[in-house]
MIDOSE-1310 file (N, C-alpha, C; in nm, 2 decimals, decimal comma, always signed):
residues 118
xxxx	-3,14/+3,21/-0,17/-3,06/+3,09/-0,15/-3,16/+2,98/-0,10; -3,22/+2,86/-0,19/-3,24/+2,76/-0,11/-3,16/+2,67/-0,06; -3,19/+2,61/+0,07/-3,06/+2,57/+0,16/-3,12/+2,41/+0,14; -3,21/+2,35/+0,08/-3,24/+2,23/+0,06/-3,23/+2,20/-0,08
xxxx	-3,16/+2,29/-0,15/-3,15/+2,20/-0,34/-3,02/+2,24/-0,34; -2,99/+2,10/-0,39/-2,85/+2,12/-0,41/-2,85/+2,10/-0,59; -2,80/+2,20/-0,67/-2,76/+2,17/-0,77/-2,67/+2,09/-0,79; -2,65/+2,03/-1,00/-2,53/+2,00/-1,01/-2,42/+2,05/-1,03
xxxx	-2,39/+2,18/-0,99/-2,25/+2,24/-0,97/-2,21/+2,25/-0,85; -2,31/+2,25/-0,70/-2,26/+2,23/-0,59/-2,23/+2,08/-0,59; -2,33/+1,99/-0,67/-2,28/+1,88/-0,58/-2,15/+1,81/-0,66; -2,11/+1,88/-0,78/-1,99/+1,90/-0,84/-1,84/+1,93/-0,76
xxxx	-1,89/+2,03/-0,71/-1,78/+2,12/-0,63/-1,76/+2,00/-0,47; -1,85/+1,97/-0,46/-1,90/+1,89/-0,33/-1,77/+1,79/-0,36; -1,81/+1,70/-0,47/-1,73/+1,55/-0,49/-1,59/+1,58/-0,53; -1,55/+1,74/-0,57/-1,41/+1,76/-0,56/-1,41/+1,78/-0,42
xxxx	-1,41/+1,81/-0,31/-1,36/+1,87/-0,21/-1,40/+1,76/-0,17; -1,45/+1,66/-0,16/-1,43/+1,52/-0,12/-1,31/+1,41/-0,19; -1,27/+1,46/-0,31/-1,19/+1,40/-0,35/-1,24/+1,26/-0,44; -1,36/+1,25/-0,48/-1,47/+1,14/-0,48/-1,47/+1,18/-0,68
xxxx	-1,44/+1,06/-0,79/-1,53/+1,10/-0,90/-1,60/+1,01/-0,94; -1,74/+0,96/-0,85/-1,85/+0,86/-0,86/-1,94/+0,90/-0,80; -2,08/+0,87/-0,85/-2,20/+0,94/-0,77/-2,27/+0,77/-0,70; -2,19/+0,72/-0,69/-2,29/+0,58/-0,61/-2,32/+0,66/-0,50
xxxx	-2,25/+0,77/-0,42/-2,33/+0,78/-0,28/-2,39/+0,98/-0,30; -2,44/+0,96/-0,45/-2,49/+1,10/-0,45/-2,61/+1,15/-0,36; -2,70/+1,07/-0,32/-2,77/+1,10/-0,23/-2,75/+1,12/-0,09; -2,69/+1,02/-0,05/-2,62/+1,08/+0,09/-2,54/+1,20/+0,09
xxxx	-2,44/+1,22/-0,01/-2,40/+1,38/-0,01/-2,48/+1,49/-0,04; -2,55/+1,46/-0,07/-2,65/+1,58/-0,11/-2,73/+1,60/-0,01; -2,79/+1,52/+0,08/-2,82/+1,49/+0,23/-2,72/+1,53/+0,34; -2,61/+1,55/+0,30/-2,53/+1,56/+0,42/-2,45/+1,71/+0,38
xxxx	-2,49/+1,74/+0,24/-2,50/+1,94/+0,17/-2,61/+1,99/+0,27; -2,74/+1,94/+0,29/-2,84/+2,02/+0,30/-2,80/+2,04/+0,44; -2,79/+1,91/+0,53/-2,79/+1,90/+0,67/-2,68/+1,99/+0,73; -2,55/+2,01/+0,64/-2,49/+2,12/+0,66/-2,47/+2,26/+0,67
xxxx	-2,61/+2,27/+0,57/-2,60/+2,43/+0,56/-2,71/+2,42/+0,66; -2,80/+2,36/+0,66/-2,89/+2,42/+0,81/-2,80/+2,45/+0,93; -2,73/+2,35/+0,92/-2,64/+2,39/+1,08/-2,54/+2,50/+1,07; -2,50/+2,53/+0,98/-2,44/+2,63/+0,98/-2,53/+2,76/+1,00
xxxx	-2,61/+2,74/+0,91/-2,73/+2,86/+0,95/-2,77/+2,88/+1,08; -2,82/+2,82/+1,11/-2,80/+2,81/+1,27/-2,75/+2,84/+1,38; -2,61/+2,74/+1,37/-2,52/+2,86/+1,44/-2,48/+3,01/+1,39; -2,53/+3,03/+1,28/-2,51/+3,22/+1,24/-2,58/+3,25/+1,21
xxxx	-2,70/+3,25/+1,21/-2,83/+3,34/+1,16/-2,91/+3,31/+1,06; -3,04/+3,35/+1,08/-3,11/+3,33/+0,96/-3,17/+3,36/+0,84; -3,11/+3,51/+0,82/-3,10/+3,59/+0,70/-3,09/+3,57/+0,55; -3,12/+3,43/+0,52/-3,08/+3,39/+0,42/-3,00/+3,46/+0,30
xxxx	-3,04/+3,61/+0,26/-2,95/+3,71/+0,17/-2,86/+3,72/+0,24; -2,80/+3,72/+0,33/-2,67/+3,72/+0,37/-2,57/+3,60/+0,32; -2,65/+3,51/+0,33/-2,54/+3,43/+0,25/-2,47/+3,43/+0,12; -2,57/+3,49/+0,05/-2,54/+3,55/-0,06/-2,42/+3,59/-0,11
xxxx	-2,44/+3,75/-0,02/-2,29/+3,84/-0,03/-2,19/+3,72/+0,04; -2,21/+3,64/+0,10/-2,06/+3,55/+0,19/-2,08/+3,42/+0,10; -2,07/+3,36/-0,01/-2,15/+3,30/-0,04/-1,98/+3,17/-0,07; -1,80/+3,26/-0,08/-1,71/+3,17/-0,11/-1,69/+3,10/+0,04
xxxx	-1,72/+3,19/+0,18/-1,68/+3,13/+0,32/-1,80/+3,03/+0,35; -1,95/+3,06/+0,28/-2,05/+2,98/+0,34/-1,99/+2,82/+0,27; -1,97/+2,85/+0,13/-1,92/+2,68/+0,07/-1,82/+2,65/+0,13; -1,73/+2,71/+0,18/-1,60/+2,64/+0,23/-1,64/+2,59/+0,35
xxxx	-1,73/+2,64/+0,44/-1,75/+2,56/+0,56/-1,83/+2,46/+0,52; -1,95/+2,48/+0,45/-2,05/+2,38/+0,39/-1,96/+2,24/+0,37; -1,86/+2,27/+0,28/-1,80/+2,15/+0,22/-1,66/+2,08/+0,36; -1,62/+2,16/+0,41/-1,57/+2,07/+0,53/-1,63/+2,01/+0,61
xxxx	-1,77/+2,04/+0,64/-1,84/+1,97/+0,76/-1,89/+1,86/+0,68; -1,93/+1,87/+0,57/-1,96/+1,75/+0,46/-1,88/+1,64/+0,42; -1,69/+1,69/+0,38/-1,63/+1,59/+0,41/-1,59/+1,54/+0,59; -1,59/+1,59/+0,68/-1,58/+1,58/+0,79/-1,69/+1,44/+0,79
xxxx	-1,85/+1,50/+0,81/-1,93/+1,37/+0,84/-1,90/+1,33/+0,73; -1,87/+1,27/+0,58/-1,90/+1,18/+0,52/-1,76/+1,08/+0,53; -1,62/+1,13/+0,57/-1,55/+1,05/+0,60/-1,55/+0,94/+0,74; -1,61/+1,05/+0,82/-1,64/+0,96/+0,95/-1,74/+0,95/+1,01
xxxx	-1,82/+0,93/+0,90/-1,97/+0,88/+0,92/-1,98/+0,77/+1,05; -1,89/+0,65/+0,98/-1,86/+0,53/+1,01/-1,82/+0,49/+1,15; -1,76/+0,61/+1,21/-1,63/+0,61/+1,32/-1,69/+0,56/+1,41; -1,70/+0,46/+1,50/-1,75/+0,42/+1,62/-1,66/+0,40/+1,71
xxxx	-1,62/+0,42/+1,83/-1,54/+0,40/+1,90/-1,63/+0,42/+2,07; -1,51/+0,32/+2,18/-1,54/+0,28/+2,36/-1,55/+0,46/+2,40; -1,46/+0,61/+2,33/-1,40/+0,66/+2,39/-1,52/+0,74/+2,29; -1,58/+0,87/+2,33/-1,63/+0,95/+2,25/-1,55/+1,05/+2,29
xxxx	-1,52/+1,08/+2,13/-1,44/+1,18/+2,02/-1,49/+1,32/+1,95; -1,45/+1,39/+2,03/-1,50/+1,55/+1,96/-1,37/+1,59/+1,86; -1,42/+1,57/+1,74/-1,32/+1,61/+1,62/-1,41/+1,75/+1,61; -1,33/+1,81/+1,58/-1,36/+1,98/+1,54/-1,26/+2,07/+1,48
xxxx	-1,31/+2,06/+1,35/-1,20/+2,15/+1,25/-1,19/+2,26/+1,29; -1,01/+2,32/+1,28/-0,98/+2,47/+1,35/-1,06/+2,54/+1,21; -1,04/+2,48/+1,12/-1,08/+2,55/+1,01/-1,24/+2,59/+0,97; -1,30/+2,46/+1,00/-1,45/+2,49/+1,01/-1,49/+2,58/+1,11
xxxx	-1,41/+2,62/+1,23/-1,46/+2,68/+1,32/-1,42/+2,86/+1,29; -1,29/+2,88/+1,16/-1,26/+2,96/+1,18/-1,38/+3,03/+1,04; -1,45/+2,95/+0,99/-1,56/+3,00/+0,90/-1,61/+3,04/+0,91; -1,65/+2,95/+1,05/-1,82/+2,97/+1,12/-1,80/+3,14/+1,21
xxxx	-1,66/+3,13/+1,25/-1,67/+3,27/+1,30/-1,65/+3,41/+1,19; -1,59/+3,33/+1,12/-1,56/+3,46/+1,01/-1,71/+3,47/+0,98; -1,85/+3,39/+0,92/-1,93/+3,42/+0,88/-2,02/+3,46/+1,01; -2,02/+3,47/+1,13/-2,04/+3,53/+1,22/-2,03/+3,65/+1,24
xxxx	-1,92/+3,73/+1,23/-1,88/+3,85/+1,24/-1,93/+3,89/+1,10; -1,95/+3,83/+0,97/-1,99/+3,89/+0,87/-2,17/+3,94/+0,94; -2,19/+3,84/+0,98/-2,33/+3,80/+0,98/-2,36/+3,99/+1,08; -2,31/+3,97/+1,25/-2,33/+4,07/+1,28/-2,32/+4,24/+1,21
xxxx	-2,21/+4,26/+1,17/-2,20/+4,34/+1,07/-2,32/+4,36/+0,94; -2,37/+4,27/+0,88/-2,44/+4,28/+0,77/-2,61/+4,31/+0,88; -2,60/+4,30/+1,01/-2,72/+4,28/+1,11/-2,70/+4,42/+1,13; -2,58/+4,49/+1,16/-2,58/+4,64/+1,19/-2,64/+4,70/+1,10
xxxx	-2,58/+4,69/+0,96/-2,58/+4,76/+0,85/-2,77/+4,74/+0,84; -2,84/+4,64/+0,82/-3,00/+4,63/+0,82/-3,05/+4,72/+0,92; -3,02/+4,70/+1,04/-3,06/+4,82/+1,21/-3,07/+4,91/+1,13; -2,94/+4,97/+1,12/-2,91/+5,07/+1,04/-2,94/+5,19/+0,95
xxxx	-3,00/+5,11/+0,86/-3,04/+5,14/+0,74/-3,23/+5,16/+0,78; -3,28/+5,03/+0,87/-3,42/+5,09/+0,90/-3,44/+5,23/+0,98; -3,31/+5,22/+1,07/-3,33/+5,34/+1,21/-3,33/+5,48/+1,05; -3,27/+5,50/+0,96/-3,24/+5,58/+0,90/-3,41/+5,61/+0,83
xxxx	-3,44/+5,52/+0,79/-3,52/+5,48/+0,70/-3,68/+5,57/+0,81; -3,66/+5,47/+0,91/-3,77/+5,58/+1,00/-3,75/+5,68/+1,04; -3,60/+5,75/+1,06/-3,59/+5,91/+1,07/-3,62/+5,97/+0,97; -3,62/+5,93/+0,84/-3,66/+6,00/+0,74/-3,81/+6,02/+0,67
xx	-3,89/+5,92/+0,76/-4,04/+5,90/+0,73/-4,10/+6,00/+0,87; -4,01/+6,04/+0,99/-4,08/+6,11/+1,05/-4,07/+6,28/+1,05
């Protein structure tokens, strides 16, 4: 997976889940694709094949945090505002728990891998 190219079928899927059918601001979304999957990776790990096998939970967070900043890019306000989707958070955990799990199964598989070479 590269986490810096966004094709034209992500950034397809992108401007449906923004609800958007014009590319005047195709660059900034595609900027604000990449910026999202880094942070998501981030907070879950850096395994990149792992995204792979999770690859319908990785777009669904990808594309909320994407409409999230690109709707309220703009937002300025006296009061600072922590917006935080229950739903982006419940991705980031589901791909978390995937993440550990697919981290055992690698342990795993090497611990086996060196009992069998010794």
């Amino acid at each position: 997976m590269d986490l810096k190219t966004v094709s034209d079928a992500d950034f397809a899927t992108t401007k449906q889940a923004l609800k958007i059918d014009f590319d005047d601001d195709k660059d900034l979304i595609e900027s604000l694709v990449i910026a999202c999957r880094l942070s998501i990776v981030g907070r879950v790990g850096n395994d990149l094949a792992f995204y792979d096998t999770q690859q319908e939970i990785f777009n669904m967070a990808v594309n909320i945090m994407v409409y999230d900043r690109y709707y309220y890019r703009g937002s300025v306000s006296d009061d600072e505002i922590f917006r935080v989707e229950d739903s982006l958070n419940m991705y980031i955990l589901d791909l978390k728990s995937a993440f550990l799990v697919y981290e055992d199964g690698l342990t795993d598989s090497e611990e086996s891998d060196t009992n069998d070479n010794a």
